[in-house]
C-alpha positions in Angstrom: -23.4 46.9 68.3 -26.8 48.4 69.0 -29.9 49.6 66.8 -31.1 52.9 66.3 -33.4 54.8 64.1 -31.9 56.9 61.1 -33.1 59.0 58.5 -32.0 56.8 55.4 -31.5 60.2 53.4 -28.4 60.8 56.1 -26.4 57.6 55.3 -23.6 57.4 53.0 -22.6 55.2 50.8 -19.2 53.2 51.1 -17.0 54.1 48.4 -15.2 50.3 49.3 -18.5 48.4 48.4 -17.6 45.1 47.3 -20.8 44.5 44.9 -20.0 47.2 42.3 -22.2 46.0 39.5 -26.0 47.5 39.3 -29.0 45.7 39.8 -31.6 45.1 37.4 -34.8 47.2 37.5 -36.8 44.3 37.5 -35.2 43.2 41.1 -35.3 47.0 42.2 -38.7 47.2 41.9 -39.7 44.4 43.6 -37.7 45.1 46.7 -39.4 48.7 46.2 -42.5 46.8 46.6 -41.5 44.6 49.5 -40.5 47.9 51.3 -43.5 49.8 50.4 -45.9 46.7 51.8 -44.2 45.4 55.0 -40.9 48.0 55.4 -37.3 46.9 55.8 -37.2 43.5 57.5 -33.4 43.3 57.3 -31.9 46.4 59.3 -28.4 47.7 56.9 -25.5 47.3 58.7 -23.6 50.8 59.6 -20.9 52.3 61.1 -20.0 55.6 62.1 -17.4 58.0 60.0 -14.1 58.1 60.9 -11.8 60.9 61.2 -14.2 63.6 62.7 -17.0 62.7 60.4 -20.4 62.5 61.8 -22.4 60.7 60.0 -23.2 56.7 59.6 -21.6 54.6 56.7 -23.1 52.0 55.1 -21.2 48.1 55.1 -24.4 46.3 54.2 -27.4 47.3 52.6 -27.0 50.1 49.9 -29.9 49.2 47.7 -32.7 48.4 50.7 -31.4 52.4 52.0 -31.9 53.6 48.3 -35.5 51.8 47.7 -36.6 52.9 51.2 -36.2 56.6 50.0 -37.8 55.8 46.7 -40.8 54.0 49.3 -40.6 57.6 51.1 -40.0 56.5 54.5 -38.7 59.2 56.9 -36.9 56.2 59.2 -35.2 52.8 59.0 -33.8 51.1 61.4 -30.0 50.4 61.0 -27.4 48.0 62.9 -24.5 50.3 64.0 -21.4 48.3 64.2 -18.0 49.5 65.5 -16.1 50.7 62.4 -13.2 48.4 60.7 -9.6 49.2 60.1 -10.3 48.4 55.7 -13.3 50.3 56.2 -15.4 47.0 56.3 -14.0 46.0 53.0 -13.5 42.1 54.2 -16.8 42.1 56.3 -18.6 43.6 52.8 -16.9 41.3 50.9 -18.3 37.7 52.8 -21.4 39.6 53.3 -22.3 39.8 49.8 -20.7 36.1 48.7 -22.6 34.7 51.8 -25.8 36.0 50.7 -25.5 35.9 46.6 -22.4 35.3 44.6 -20.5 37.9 42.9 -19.6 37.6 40.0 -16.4 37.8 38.9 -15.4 41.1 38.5 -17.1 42.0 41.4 -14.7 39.5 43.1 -11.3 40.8 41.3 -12.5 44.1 42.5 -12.9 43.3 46.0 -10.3 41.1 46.3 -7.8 44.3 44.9 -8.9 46.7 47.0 -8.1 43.9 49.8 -4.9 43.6 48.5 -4.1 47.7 48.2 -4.9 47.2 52.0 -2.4 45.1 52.9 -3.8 41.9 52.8 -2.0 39.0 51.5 -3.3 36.3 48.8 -3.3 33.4 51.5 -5.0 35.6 54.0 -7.8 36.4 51.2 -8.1 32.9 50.3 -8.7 31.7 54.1 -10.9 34.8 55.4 -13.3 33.7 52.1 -12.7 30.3 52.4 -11.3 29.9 48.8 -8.1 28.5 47.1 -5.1 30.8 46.1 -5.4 29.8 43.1 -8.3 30.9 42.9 -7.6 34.1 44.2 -4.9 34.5 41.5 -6.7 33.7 38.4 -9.5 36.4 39.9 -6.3 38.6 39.5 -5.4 38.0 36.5 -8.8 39.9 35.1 -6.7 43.2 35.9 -5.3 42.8 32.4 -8.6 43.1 31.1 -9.4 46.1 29.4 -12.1 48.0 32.0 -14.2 48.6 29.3 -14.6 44.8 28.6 -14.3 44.5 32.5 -17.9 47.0 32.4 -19.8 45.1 30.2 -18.6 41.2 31.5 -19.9 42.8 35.3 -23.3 42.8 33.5 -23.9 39.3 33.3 -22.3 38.1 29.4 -19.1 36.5 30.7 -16.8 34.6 28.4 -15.7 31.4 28.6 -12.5 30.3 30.7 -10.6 29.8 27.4 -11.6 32.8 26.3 -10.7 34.8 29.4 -7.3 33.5 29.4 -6.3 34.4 25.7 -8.0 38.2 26.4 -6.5 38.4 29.6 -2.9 37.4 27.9 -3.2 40.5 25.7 -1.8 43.8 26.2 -3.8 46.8 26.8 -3.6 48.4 23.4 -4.3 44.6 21.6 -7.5 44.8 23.6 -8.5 48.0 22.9 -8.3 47.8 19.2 -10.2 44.2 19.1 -12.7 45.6 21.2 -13.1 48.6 19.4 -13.9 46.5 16.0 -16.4 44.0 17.9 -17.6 45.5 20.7 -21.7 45.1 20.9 -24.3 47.0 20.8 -26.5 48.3 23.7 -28.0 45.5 25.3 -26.6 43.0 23.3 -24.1 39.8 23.6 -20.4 40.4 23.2 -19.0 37.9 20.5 -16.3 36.3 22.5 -15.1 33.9 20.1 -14.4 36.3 17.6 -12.4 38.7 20.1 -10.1 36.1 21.6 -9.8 34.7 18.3 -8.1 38.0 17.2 -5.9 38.4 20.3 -4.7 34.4 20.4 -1.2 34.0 20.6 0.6 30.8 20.1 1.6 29.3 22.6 4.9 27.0 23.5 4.9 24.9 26.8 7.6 24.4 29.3 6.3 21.1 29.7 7.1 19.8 25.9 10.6 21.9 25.5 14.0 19.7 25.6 16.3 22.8 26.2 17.3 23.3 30.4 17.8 26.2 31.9 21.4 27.2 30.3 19.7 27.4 27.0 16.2 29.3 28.1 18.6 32.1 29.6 21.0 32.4 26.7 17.1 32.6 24.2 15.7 35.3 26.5 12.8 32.6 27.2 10.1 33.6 30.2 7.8 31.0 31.5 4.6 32.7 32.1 1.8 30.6 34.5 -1.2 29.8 33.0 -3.5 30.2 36.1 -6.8 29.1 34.4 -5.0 25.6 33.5 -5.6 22.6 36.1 -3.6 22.4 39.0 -2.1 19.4 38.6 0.0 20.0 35.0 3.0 22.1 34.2 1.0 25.5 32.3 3.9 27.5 31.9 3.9 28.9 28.3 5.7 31.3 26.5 4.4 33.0 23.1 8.0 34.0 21.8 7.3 31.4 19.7 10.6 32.3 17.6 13.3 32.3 20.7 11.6 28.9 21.8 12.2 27.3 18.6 15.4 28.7 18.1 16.6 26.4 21.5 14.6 23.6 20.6 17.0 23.9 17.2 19.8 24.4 19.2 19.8 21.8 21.5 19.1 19.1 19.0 22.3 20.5 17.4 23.7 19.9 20.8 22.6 16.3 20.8 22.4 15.2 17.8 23.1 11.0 17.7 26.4 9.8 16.3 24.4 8.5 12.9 21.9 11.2 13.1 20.7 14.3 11.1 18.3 17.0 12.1 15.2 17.2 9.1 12.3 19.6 7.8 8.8 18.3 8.1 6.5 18.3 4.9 3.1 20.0 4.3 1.6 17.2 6.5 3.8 17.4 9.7 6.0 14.6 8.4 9.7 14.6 8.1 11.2 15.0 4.9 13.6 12.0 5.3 16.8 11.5 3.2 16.4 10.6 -0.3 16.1 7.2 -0.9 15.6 6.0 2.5 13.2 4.0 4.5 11.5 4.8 7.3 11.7 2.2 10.4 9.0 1.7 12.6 9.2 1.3 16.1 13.0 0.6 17.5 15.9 1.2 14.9 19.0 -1.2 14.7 22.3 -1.1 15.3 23.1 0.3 11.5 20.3 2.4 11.1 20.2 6.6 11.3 18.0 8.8 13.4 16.6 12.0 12.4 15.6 15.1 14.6 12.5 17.3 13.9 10.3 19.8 15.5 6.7 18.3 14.9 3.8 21.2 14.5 3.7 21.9 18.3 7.2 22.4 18.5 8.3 19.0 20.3 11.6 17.5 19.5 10.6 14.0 18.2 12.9 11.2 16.4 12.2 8.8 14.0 14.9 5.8 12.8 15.7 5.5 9.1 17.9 3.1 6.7 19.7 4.0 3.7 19.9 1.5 0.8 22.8 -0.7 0.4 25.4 0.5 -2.3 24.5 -1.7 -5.6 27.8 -3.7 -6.7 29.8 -2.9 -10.1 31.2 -6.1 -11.9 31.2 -7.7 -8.6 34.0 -4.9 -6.9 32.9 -3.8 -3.1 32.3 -0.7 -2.2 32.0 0.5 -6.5 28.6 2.2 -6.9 26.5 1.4 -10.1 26.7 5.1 -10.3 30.0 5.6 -12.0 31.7 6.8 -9.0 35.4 8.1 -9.6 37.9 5.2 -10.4 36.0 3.7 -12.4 37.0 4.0 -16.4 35.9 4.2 -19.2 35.8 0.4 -19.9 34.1 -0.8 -16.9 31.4 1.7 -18.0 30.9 0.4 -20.9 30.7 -2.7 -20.1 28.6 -2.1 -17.2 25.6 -1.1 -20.0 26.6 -4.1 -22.1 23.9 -5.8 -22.9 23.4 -8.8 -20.4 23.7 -12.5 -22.0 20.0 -13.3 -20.8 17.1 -10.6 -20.7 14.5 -9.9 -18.3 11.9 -12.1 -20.2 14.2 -15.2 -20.3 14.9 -14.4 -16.5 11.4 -15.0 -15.7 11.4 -18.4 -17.7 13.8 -19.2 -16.2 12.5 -19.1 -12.9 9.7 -20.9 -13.9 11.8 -23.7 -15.1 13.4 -23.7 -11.7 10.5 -23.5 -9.7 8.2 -26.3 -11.2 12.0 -28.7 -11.0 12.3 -27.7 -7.4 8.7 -28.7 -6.8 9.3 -31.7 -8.5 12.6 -33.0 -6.6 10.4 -32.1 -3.4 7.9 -33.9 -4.4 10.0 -37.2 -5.9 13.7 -36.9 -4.7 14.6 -39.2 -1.6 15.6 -36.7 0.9 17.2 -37.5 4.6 15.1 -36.4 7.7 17.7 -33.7 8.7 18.0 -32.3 5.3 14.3 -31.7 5.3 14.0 -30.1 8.4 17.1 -28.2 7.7 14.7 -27.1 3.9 12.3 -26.4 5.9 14.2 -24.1 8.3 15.5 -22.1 4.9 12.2 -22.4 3.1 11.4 -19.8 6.4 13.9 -17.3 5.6 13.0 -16.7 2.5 11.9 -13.9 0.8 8.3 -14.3 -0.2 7.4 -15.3 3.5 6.5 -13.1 6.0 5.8 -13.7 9.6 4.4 -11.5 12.5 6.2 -13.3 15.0 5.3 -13.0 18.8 8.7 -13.3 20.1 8.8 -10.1 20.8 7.0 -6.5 21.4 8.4 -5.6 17.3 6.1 -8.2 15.1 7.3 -7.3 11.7 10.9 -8.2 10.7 11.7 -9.9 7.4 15.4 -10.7 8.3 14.6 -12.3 11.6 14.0 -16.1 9.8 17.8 -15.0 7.7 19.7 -15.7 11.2 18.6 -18.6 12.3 19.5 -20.1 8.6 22.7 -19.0 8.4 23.6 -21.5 11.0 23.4 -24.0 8.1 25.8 -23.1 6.6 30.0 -23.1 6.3 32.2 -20.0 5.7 32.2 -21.0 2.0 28.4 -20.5 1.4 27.7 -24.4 1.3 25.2 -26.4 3.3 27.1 -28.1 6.2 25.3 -29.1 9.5 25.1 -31.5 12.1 21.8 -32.9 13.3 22.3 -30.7 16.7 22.7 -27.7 14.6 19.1 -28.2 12.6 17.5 -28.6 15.8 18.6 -25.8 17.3 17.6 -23.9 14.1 14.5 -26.0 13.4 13.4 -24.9 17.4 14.2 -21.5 16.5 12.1 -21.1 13.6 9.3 -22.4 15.4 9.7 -20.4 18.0 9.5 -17.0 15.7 6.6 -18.7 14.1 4.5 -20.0 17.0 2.2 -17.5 18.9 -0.8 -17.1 20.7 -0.8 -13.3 21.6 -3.6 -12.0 21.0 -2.6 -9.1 18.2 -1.0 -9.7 14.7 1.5 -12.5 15.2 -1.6 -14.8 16.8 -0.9 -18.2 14.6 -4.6 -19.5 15.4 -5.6 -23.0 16.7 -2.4 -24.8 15.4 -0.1 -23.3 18.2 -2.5 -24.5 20.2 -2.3 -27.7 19.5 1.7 -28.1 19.1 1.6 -26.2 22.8 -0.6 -29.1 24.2 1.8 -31.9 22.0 5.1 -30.7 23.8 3.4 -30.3 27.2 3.6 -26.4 27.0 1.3 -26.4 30.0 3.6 -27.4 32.8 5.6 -24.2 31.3 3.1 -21.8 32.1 3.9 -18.7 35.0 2.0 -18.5 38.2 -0.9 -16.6 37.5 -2.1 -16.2 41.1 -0.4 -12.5 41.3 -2.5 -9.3 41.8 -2.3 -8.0 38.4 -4.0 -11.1 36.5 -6.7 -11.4 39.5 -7.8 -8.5 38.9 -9.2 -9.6 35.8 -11.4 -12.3 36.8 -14.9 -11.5 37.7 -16.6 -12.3 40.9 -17.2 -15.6 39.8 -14.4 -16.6 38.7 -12.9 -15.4 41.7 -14.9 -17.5 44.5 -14.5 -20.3 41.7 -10.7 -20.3 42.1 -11.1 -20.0 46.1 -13.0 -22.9 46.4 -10.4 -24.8 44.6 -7.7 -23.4 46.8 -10.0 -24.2 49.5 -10.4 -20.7 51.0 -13.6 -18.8 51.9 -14.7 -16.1 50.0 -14.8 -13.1 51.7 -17.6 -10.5 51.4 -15.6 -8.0 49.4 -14.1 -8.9 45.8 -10.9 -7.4 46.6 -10.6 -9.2 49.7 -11.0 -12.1 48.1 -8.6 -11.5 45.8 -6.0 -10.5 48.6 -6.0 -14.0 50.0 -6.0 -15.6 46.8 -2.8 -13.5 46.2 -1.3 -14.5 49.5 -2.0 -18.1 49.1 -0.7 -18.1 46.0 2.9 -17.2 47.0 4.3 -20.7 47.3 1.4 -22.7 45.2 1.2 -22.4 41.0 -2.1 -21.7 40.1 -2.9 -21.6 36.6 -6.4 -21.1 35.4 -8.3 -23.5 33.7 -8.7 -20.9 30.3 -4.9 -20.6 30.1 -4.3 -24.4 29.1 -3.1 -25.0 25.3 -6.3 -27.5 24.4 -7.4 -26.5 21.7 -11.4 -25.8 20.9 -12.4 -29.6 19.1 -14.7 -27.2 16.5 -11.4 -25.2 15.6 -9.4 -28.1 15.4 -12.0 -29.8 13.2 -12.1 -27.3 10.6 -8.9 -27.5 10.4 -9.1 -31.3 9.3 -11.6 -30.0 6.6 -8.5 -28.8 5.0 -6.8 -32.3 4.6 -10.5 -33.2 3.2 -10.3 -30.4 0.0 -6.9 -31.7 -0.7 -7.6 -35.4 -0.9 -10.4 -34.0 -3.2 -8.3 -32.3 -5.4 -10.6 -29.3 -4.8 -7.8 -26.9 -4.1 -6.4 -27.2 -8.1 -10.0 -27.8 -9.4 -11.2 -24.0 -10.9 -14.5 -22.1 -10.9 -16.1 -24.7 -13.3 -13.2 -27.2 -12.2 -15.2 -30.5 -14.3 -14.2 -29.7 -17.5 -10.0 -30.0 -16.3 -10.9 -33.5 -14.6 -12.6 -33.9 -18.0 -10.1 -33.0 -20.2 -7.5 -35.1 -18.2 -9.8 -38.2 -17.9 -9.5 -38.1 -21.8 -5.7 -37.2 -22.6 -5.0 -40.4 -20.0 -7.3 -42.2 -21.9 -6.1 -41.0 -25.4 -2.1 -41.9 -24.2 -1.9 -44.5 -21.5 1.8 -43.9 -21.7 1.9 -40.7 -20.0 1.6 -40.0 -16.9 0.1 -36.8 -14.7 3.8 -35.1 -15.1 3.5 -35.1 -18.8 6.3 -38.0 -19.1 7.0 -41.4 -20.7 5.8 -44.0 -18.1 9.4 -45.6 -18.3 11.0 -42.4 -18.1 8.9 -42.2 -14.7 9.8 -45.6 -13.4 13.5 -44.6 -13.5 13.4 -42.2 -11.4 11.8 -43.7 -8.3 11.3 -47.6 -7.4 7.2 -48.5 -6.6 7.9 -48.1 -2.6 9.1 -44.3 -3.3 6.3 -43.7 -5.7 4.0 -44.4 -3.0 5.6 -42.0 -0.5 6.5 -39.0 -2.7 4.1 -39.0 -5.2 1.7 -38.1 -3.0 3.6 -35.6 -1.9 3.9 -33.9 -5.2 0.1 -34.5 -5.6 
């Protein structure tokens, strides 16, 4: 390496340049006038021409040689270096990214003619200090028209996204688009619009059910999506029709015993059976599963129930639906009509209702019959209860099984006192909860948790995954208790409190069952409205109390039930007046 004086008119220019793109004329002419005032500070970097050649070839330094002939200058001085086996392709290469960034064709170009040299992708990637990845999404712009490749080296570069769907293109694709919205001179290149006309759908390894057997036998390719993150599955495929032809195929394959494979609607939602009800979250035992392929073209499943077949003249297994079998007379009696109709139903029910609430209210009834009425008045229909006893909060038959153990194979009530305990402690067990989501049943479980000492059933919360959610102070608060120095680092802190903890419950002070006294005494506010009568009084309740007030007054010998006061005397002594009526009340 040695300096020497050169005519800059003599040197040549290196066909392997790694900086391809031209310059702006604003940044030629200032380096024209940085030349012109104080001559080339920077020697260019030369080396002499091979294979009998003699003359010097540029490696660094085209544009100062071409503005110190525009300055006029008869001699520069040049740094002559011994000449490289890739014609200084790598040394031009870090020279320019070391002293201003390329852009990125500039890069895919240098980095090809690298390759057409015989070096590898990992030798690339370490000479320039870059990742192979890298390196191979810079490749990937050789499926970019040149064209487009000529006017992104001037500065208006898409975006990544972009990029990716133009560079996933064929030739041709990307010659007509580009041809309908290519720019013009001097302006900006509407990228959206051309990689919105050469976007492909795309279907990802990472969401297809079919193996290997199955991608084969389709004719499937995976293809790398080098601008996606290193850390996912990318590989994509846009023959969109052979993917969903496996995806098809495979749920054939494994389709479920009581299963069926289903279109989806309009709205990406399958088109289920007719007639039958979706189930949310985990199906039972009896229920069906159907297979779709949402919008994406995932397999997904959801669990369904079909109704129960209605009953003809009270014959299993006869549909309402005249099924074959059935004659002619069953039919028509079938649409006979019924002894009561649909209006006397409904009084009915009424009737039954107000004599049910009545019995309740006046009836002597035994302690385990009521808590065996209580367990069934549960199960019935018109209740619901998001119960916590599970991760599944909605369930109308769940209360059904636990009444069912009152009764005999006949359909009568028959129990033993263990029995109704067992169901009563059941009940209250789908009923009670404090989670804090839908099935949370408020102060009350509270307070029947501190009544049964439910405290001295609560876990050991001194493992790592509840400390953690105790702030600083809480932290040093529960150390002190234990007796053990906080350490300067929460964590630390935390790690002793974890390793004392091993053999020692430690339950914090917020997890007890007492309930708040201001929850609990609006709560009693309740049993205040009802002694008032305030619940059945309406929206300008005096005149009822009125009205009543005078039809006592008016008959004496009637009583709040609408009876004869002797027909109310027979039915319960004074001592069960006193304890039922005001019950019924």
């Amino acid at each position: 390496m040695y300096l020497m004086k050169v005519d800059p008119r003599a040197l040549k220019d290196n066909p392997d340049n790694t900086r391809q793109s031209k310059s702006t004329p604003q940044s030629d002419a200032l380096l024209l006038a940085t030349i012109k005032a104080v001559g080339v500070i920077q020697p260019p970097v030369v080396f002499p021409e091979r294979d009998g050649g003699n003359c010097f070839i540029i490696e660094a330094g085209h544009r100062r040689r071409r503005q110190a002939v525009a300055a006029g200058l008869e001699e520069i001085e040049v740094l002559v270096v011994e000449a490289a086996n890739d014609n200084g392709a790598m040394r031009s290469m870090v020279e320019n990214i070391a002293r201003e960034p390329l852009n990125p064709v500039d890069q895919w170009r240098g980095i090809e003619r690298l390759v057409a040299l015989d070096w590898t992708e990992e030798a690339i990637a370490a000479a320039l200090t870059l990742p192979v990845r890298q390196i191979r999404k810079l490749r990937v712009l050789a499926n970019v028209l040149p064209a487009m490749l000529d006017h992104i080296a001037k500065g208006d570069m898409p975006s990544e996204q972009q990029l990716r769907t133009i560079a996933a293109a064929t030739l041709d694709e990307q010659r007509e688009v580009w041809k309908a919205h290519k720019p013009r001179k001097g302006g900006t290149a509407s990228w959206w619009s051309v990689a919105s006309a050469l976007s492909k759908k795309r279907m990802y390894a990472k969401d297809a059910s079919f193996g290997d057997d199955l991608r084969e036998a389709y004719g499937i390719e995976w293809v790398e999506d080098l601008f996606a993150p290193a850390d996912e599955d990318s590989r994509y495929t846009t023959n969109v029709e052979a993917y969903l032809g496996a995806q098809q195929e495979w749920m054939t394959i494994n389709l479920p015993k009581k299963g069926a494979i289903v279109e989806v609607n309009n709205y990406g939602q399958p088109e289920l059976p007719r007639k039958a009800e979706r189930v949310y979250g985990k199906g039972g035992k009896g229920d069906s599963t159907a297979l779709y392929l949402d919008r994406e073209g995932k397999v997904q499943a959801v669990h369904y129930r079909m109704p129960e077949a209605r009953k003809l003249n009270g014959q299993a297994g006869t549909s309402a639906e005249s099924p074959a079998g059935v004659d002619d007379e069953a039919i028509s009696a079938s649409k006979a009509r019924p002894d009561v109709t649909q209006k006397g139903q409904d009084m009915i029910g009424d009737f039954r209702t107000d004599a049910l609430h009545e019995a309740l209210g006046r009836a002597p009834i035994a302690d385990d019959m009521l808590m065996a009425l209580l367990v069934l008045a549960f199960s019935g229909q018109n209740v619901r209860v998001d119960s916590g006893s599970n991760d599944n909060v909605f369930g109308t038959k769940r209360m059904q099984r636990h009444a069912a153990r009152l009764f005999s194979e006949d359909g009568r009530l028959s129990f033993d006192m263990e029995t109704v305990r067992v169901a009563a402690r059941s009940i209250l067990i789908e009923v009670f909860s404090c989670r804090r989501n839908i099935s949370n049943s408020g102060v009350v479980s509270r307070i029947a948790g501190e009544a049964i000492g439910a405290d001295g059933f609560l876990p050991n919360m001194g493992t790592e995954d509840f400390l953690v959610c105790l702030s600083r102070q809480a932290l040093e608060a529960a150390a002190k208790e234990a007796s053990i120095h906080p350490r300067p680092r929460v964590r630390e802190t935390r790690a002793a409190l974890v390793d004392h903890f091993k053999d020692v419950q430690f339950v914090h002070p917020v997890a007890f069952f007492s309930p708040n006294p201001k929850d609990v005494a609006d709560l009693i506010k309740h049993a205040d409205h009802l002694d008032d009568g305030r619940d059945d009084v309406p929206a300008g309740g005096s005149d009822t109390e009125d009205d009543a007030s005078a039809s006592d007054a008016a008959d004496p010998g009637v009583d709040q039930f609408g009876e004869p006061q002797n027909v109310r005397d027979s039915h319960a002594s004074d001592e069960d007046e006193t304890a039922y009526g005001i019950a019924a009340e």
